[in-house]
N, C-alpha and C positions, 0 to 999 in steps of 0.2 A: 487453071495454073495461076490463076491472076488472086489467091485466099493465100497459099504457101507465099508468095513475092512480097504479100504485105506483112505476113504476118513476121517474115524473117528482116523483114525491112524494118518494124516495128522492135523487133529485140534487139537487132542492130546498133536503132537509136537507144533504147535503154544502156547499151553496154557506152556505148559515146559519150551520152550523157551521165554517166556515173550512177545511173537511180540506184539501183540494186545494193550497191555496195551502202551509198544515204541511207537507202532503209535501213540495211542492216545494222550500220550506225547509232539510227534514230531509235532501234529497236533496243538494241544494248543500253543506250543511255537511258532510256525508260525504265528497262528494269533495274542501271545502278541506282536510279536516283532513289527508288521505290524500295531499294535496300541500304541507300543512304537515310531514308527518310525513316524506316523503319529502327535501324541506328541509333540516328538522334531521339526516336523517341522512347526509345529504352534505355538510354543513357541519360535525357534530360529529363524526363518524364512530362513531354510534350503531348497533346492532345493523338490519338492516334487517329483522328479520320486524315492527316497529317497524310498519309498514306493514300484514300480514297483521292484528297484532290490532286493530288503528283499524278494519278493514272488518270483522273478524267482529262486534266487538261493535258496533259501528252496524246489520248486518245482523239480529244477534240480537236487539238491543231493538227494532224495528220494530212486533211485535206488541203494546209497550206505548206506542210512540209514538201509534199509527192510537185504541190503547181511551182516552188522555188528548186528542186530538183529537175525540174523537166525542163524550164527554162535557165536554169543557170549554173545544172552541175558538168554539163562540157566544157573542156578549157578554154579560158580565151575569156577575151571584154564582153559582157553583154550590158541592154539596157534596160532599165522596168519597162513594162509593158502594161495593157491597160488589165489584164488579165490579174497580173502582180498585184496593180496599186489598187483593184476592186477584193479580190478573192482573199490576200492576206489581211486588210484591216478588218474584212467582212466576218472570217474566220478567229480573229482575236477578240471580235464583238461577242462571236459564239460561246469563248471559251470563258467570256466575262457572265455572259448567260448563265452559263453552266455552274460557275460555281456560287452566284448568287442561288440558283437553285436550290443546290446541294446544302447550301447553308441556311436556307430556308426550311431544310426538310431535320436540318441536325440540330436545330437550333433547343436552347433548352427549355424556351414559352411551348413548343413545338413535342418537346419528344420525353414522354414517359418516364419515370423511374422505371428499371428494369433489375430484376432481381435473376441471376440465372444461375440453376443450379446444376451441379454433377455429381457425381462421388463423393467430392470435398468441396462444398458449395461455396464460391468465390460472390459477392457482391460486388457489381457493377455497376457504377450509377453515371447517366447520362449528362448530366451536371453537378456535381461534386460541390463545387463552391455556393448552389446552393443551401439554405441550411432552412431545412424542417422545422427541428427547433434550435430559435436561433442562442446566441451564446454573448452572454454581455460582462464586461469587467468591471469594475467598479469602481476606482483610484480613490486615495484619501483625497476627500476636502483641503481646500484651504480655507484659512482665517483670515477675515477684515475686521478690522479695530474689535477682537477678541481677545483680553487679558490671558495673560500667560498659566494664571491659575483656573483658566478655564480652555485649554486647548485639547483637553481630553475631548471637550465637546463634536468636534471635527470628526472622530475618530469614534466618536457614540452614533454619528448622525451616519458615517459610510456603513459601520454595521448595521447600524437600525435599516435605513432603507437596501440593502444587499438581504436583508435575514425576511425581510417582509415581500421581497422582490421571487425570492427562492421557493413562497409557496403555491407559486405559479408553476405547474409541472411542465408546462408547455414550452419554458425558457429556462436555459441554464445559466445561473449569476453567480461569479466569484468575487472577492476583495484583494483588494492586497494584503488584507490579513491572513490569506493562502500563502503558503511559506515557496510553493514554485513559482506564483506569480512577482514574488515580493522581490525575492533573492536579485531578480537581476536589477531592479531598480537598486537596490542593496550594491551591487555592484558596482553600480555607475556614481557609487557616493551621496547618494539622497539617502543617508538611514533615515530620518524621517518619514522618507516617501511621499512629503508633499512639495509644492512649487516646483514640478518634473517640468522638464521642456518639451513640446508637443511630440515632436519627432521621436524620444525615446517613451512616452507614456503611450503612442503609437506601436511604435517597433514590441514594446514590451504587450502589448493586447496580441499583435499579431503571434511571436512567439508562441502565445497560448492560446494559441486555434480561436480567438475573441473575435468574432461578427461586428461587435460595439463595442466601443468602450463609452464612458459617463466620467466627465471629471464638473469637479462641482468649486464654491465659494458660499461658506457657512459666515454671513455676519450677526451682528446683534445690537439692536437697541432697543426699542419700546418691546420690538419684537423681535422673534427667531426669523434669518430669510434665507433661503435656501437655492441659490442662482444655479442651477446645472445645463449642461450641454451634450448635447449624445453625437458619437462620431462613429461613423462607418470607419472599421481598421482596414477594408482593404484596399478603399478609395482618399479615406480622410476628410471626405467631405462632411461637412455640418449635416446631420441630421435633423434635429431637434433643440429649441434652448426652452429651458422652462425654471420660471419663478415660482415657488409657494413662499408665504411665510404663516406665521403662529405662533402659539402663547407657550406652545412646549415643542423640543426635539419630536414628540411622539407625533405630534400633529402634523409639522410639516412631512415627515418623515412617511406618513399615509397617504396622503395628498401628494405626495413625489411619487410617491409607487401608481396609484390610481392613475394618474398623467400619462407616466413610463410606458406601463403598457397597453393605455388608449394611443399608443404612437402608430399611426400607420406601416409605416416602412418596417416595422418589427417583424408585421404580418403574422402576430399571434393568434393563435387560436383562441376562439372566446372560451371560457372555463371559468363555472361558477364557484370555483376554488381563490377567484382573486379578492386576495385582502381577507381573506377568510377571518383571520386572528388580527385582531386592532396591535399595534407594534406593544405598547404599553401593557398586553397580555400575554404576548407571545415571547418578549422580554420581560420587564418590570416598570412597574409606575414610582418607583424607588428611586430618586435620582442617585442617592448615594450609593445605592446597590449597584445603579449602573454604572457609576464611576469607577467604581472596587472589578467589575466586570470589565470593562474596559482597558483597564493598565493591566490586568490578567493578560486580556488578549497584548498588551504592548510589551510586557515582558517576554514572552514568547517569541515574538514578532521581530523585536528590536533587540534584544539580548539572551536570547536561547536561555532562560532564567526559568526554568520548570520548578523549583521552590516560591520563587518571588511569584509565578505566576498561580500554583496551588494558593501560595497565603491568600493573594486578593480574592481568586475567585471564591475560597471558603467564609470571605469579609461579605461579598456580596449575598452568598446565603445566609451569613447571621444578621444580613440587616433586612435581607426581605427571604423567610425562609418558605415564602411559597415562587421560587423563582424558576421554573423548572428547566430554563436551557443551565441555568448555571450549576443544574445538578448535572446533565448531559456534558457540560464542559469541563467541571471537575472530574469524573469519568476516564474524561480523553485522557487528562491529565493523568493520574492515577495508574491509566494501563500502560501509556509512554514512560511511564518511571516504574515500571514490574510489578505494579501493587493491585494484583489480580483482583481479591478479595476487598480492598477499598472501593476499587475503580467496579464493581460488581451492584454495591451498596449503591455508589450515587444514581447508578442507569435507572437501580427499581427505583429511585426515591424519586428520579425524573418522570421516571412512565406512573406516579402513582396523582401527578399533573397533568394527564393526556389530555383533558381538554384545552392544551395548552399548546399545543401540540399536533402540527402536521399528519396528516397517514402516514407520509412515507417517512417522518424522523419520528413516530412512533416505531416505524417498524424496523427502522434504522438500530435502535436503541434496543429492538427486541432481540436483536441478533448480533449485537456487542454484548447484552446479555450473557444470551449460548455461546460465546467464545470465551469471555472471561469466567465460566463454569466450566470450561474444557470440555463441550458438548456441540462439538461441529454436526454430527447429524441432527437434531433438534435446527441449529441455523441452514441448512442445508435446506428441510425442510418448510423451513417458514418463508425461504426465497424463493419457494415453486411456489406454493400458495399464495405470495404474492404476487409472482408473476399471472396466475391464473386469476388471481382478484384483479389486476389492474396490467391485462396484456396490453396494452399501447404504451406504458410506463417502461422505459427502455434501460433506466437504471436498474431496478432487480435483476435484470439481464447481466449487465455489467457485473454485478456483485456476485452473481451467482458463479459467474466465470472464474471472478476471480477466486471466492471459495476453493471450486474442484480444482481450481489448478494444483492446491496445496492437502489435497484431502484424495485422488486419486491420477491413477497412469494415465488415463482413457479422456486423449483430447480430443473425442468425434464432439461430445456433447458441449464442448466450450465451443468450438468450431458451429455449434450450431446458435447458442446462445448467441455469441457475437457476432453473426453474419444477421437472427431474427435483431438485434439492439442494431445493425446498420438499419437493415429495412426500416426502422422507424424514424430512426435519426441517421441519416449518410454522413452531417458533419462532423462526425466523430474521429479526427485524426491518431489519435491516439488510442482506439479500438482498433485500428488498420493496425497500427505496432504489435496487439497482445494476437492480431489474428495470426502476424506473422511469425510470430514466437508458436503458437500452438501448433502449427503447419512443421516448423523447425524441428519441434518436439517429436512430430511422425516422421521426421528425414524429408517432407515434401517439399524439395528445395526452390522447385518452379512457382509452386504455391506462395508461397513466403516471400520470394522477390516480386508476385504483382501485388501481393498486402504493403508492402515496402511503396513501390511505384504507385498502386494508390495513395498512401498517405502522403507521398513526393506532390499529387495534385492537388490534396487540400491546401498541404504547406509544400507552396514551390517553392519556397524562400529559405526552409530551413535544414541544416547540415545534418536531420538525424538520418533521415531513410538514407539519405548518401552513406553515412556510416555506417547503419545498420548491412545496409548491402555490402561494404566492404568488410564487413567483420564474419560474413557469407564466404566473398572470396578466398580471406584467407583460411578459413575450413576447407574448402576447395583446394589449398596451396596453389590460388593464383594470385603473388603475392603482386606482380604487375597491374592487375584490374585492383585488386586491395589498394595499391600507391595511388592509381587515380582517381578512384573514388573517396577517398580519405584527402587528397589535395583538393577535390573538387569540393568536399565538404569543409575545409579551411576556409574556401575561397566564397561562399554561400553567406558564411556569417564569420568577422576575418576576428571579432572577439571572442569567441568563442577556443575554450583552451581544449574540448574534447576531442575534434581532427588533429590538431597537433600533438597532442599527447601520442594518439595513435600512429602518425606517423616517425616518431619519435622512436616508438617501440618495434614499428616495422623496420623500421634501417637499423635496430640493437639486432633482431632475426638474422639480418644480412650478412653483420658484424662489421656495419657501417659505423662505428664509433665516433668520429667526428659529426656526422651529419645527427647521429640521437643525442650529442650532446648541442649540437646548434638547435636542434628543435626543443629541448627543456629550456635554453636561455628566452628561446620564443615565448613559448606558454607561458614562461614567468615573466615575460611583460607584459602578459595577456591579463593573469591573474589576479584580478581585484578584488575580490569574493573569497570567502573563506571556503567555499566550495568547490571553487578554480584549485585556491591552495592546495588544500587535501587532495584534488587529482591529480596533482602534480607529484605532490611527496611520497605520495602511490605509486607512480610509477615511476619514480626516483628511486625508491623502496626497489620494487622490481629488480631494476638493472645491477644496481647497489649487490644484493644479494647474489645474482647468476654471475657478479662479474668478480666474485669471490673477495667482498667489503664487507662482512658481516657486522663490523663496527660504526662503516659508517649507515649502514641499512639501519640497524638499531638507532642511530642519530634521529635519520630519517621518519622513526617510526615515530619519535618522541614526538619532534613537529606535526607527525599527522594526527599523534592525539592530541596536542593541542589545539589542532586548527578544527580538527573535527568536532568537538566537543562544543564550537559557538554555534552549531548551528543543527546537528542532529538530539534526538532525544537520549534519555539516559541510557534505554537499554539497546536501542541502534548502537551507541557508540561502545557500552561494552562488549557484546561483540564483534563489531566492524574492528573498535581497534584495537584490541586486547585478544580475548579468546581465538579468533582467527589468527591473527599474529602469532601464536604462542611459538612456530617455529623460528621465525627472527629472535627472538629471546632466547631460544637454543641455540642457536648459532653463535649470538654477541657471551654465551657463557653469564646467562642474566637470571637462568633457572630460578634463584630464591626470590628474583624482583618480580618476576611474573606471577609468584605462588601467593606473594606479600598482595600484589595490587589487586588480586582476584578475592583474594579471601574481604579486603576490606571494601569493593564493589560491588561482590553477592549480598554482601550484608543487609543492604537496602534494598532488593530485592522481595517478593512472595516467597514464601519457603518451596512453591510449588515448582517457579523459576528456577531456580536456583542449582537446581540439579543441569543444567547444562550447560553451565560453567566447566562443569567435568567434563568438557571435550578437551577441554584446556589442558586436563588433569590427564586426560589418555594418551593424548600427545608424548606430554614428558614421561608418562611409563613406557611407551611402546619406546622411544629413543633411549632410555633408561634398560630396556632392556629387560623391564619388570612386570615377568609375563603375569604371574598370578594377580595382581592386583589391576592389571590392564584389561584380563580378561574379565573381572566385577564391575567396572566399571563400566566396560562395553555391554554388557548383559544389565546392568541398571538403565545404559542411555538408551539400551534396547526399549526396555519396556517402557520408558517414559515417552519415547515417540511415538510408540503402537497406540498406547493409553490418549494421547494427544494428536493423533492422526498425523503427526508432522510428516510428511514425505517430505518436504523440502531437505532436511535432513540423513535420508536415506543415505545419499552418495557416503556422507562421512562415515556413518556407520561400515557401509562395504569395503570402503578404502582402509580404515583401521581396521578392519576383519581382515583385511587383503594381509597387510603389514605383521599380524600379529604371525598369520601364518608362514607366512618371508624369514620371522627371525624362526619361529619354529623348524624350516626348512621343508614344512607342508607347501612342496610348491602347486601341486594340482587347485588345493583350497586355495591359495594366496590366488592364481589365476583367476578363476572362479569368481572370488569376491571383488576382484579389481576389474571386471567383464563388467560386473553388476554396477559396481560404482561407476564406469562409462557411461551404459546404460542410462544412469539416474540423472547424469548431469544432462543431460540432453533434452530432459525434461525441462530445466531450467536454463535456457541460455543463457539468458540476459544477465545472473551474477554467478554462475559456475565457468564462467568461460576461463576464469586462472587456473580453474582446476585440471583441464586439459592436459596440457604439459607435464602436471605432480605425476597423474594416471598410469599415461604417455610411459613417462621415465619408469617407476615402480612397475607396469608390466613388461617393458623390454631386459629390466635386470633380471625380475623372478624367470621370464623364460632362457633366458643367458644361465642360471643357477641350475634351472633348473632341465640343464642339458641339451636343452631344441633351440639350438645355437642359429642354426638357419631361419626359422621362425623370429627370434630374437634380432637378426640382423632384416629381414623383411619390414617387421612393424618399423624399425629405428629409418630404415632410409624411405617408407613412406612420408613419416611422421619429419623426418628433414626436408623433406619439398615445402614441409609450411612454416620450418625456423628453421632455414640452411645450418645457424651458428647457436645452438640449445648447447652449451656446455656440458652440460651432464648426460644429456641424450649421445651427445660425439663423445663421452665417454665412454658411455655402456655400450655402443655402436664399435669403438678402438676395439672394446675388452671382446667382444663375439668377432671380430675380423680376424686378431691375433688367434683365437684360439679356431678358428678356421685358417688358421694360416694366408690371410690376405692381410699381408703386409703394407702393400703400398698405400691399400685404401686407408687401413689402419691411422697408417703418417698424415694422408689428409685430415680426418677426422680429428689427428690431434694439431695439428696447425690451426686449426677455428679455433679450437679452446684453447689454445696460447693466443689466440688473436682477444679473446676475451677474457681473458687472465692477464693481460699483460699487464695491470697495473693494480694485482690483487695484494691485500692485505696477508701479512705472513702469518694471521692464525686464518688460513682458507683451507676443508676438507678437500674442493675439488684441487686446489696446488698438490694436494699429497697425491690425491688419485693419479695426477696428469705424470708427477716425478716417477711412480711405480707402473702405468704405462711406457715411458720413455727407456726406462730399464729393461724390462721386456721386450721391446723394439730389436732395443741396441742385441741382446740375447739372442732375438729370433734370425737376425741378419750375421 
């Protein structure tokens, strides 16, 4: 009898003392935190063993949870006792154990690269911020007591040693003569780009995923001397300082490389590829050739000057015309200005200098070749064989991706390419982006946000995977996770005009109008850069246009070609801002200015180019209403993309196929080919994403036309969870309610588009639409 007495005597005391309910307690808050903790690190892109130590050390203190329960969860005063003041410090000694353990065992001297694959094989890397091969930038020199007629020299010595630095496969080295590296220094008002202040010459290597940067001081007297310093960007700490001097740029310029990458801390791999080509071979022993070379590269650089920049670099092959990057550089030149068949010439003239010349900018150069012969299988081809010549070379990986992206639908083998170019190299942040775009591209939307939260751990500092993720969301029509991810990417880097922009455009969705006009005044005190500008006048442009301005949209368009034009190349900006534009110009009633500015833009062009300019030309037929000549057109732009494998392309093609069939009243075909152009844009996220909405709108009318009115009103009020206030969508939305007889919904749908019309210009099409809904209204009632 005396086993029952205690043992009920025993739960007695539990119920007195409160244990049970404690546990219970303790038990719940274990797992919130374990679901807070999981939280924050999907939102911050915080380490996830984050998770591991929240449950050990909950698990670990347990035994001092149950001894503070037993003694002090019944009411009333108690006192420590010697049980308390041994068992809980003894127990938080444990818990201190335990996770020095744990981090012993996770540590990254400790734990493996891990590559792990599945269906769609995701790379994991157990330390991320390590870098394989590491990444260095290279900032312009400055000059000491250096005359002013020799300040090119600063700008010969950052190339020279950056060009002799890069035939080390084992490290990746940029300049600020890289136009994304440069731009933001550009913006902070150093157009020179020397005499930077540490903290932005800093800020600007991290930006671009740089492990080191190098800033140097070129002086001169008897001799060349060459003072440089190498800096860790994520710590800031001094690395390295090293002096050479000599009797030429070339010399010290060898002797700085040789130095570089005896640097310990670099922890380069040895490779009998370094210093291969003496600088004065791999360039020219030419000083004047170099000089002619040099203000090439600073017209480009410093004033977007694609002529000024052709003339020198053609100076420097008539004064040394065995110079063979300068053929490779006139080249670049050449196919950024559409001069196919020029830019064709210089590549062979360059490769016909190979021993001058790296493997991998031979083969660089082999396969700029096959594209400027419009022979993408031949370059397709010479990237496997490269990669099978030199599998640990994690660039032809790279290149190869990018290739198929634009060459076919089937992103299993990009997918595979850029997860083998992680495995070699992890610190590749900007491979996490294209992995998550090709994940995008198959709908794998889980996929795509840990490529995203991967690249958040290379760069936790920077606003893009934030926005990439929110530009997820709002695909999703979660335009609340969109707002916070998009503030949180403002708040990441606060100069930065691209979160703002976007949220800008998120409360135009809302038909927040105050708040998208307080975030443009923002951006534009943001924007310093002519690159800032033009995103701004972009999506100025935008708003302008849905909010029925078509005068001042065309204003707007003007300043984006202007601003556009300092800093993209010739044939980016024709069609960034012209051809694609051609509907703003119909809108503003500017038909003959678009026809004028195209015909005298193509001129300078390839003749091969040139034919696709007439997307321009299809535009204003299909709006013209001019079927027979719209359909030649489309049947030429046909075969000039098959012929040139452009898929990037495609969308337009199906979308104008969509429309021709719309005005023909072929609604099954118009359906059809506007399914397709969905399809194709999804391919490309990252610049079809305005196309959305056009789609959107043109298949909710053709099915409204074309009878299946319920269908019609299905897509429209999906397609409103992810822009409440689309004007033209809440119109075709009014027109399928009305003719279902839903009225009320109808009047909603047009109260948004008077909310966004309220301050439209009086030559606006949707004003008339909205006046000939509101008649029908009044009719139906």
């Amino acid at each position: 009898m005396t086993a029952p007495t205690e043992s009920s005597s025993f739960f007695k005391e539990l119920i007195k003392r409160r244990v049970l309910p404690i546990i219970g307690i303790y038990l719940g808050a274990t797992v919130a935190l374990m679901e807070f903790s999981g939280m924050v690190i999907e939102r911050y892109g915080f380490n996830d063993q984050i998770v591991d130590y929240v449950l050990a050390i909950m698990l670990t203190f347990i035994p001092a949870m149950l001894i503070l329960a037993w003694r002090h969860g019944a009411p009333g005063k108690d006192e420590w006792g010697k049980v308390e003041k041994i068992g809980v410090p003894a127990n938080l000694i444990a818990v201190v154990i335990v996770i020095f353990f744990l981090n012993s065992q996770t540590s990254p001297s400790n734990a493996p690269q891990i590559i792990e694959h599945s269906e769609t094989p995701m790379l994991q890397s157990k330390s991320p911020e390590r870098a394989t091969i590491p990444r260095l930038g290279v900032l312009f020199f400055d000059e000491m007591d250096v005359p002013t007629d020799r300040e090119w020299e600063s700008y010969a010595a950052t190339f020279l040693l950056t060009n002799q630095l890069r035939q080390n496969p084992n490290m990746y080295t940029t300049s600020l003569f890289d136009d994304d590296f440069f731009w933001e220094v550009r913006r902070a008002g150093y157009q020179d780009g020397k005499n930077l202040p540490f903290s932005l010459a800093r800020r600007v290597a991290r930006n671009n995923d740089l492990h080191y940067f190098l800033r140097g001081k070129l002086s001169k007297s008897d001799k060349y001397k060459l003072d440089l310093t190498v800096y860790d960007s994520k710590t800031a700490n001094e690395i390295k300082q090293i002096s050479v001097s000599g009797d030429t740029l070339f010399a010290i310029t060898d002797s700085a490389t040789t130095l570089i990458q005896n640097i310990p801390e670099l922890e380069l791999k040895q490779t009998s590829s370094i210093n291969q080509i003496p600088s004065q071979e791999f360039a020219t022993n030419n000083k004047a050739a170099l000089k002619a070379f040099i203000e090439s590269l600073m017209a480009t650089t410093f004033q977007n000057d694609y002529e000024l920049a052709s003339e020198r670099v053609e100076k420097a092959i008539e004064l040394d015309p065995n110079f063979a990057y300068a053929y490779f550089r006139a080249g670049i030149l050449a196919a950024d200005q559409g001069l196919l068949e020029k830019s064709n010439q210089y590549f062979k003239k360059s490769l016909s200098y190979n021993y001058k010349l790296t493997p991998r900018l031979r083969l660089t150069i082999r396969a700029a070749i096959y594209a400027t012969e419009q022979n993408p299988q031949e370059q397709i081809n010479l990237y496997r064989n490269w990669i099978e010549l030199y599998p640990n070379d994690y660039e032809p990986k790279n290149q190869l991706a990018f290739v198929l992206k634009f060459r076919t639908e089937d992103r299993n083998e990009i997918i595979q390419l850029l997860n083998d170019s992680l495995a070699i190299n992890p610190a590749q942040a900007e491979v996490y982006g294209n992995l998550a775009e090709a994940y995008l591209a198959q709908n794998k939307i889980n996929e795509a946000k840990q490529a995203y939260q991967q690249q958040r751990k290379l760069r936790p500092e920077s606003f893009r995977p934030l926005l990439e993720l929110g530009f997820i969301a709002l695909s999703e029509g979660k335009l609340d996770e969109a707002e916070k991810l998009f503030s949180q990417a403002s708040l990441m880097e606060s100069d930065k005009v691209s979160p703002v922009l976007e949220l800008a455009k998120l409360a135009f969705r809302q038909g927040d109008l105050k708040t998208t006009q307080n975030k443009f005044n923002e951006a534009a005190m943001i924007s310093q850069a002519p690159r800032q500008l033009a995103m701004l006048k972009q999506a100025e442009m935008l708003v302008a246009t849905l909010s029925g301005k078509p005068q001042k949209a065309y204003q707007l368009l003007e300043e984006f070609q202007q601003t556009i034009s300092e800093f993209e190349n010739p044939i980016e900006t024709l069609f960034g801002a012209y051809v694609s534009q051609t509907e703003t110009y119909l809108q503003a009633n500017k038909q003959e200015v678009i026809e004028e500015q195209l015909n005298n833009l193509k001129s300078g062009f390839d003749p091969s180019l040139r034919p696709l300019v007439d997307f321009a030309s299809l535009f204003i037929q299909i709006k013209n209403q001019e079927l027979t000549q719209a359909k030649q057109t489309h049947k030429k732009l046909t075969e000039l993309t098959d012929t040139f494998q452009l898929l990037q392309l495609r969308y337009l093609l199906h979308f104008t196929a969509g429309r021709i069939s719309e005005v023909e009243n072929n609604w099954q075909e118009a359906i059809k080919n506007l399914s397709n152009a969905e399809d194709n844009i999804r391919l490309y996220p990252s610049f079809t994403r305005h196309m959305d909405p056009i789609i959107e709108e043109a298949t909710i009318r053709v099915l409204r036309k074309s009878g299946d009115v319920s269908k019609s009103i299905e897509r429209a009020e999906i397609y409103l969870q992810k822009w409440p206030f689309h004007p033209l969508i809440n119109i075709e939305y009014a027109k399928s309610l009305i003719e279902s007889e839903q009225l009320e919904k109808a009047r909603n749908a047009i109260d948004k588009v008077k909310i966004i019309l309220n301050n439209a210009e009086s030559q606006c099409f949707a004003c008339g639409e909205l006046q000939k809904l509101d008649e029908r209204l009044i009719k139906g009632e």
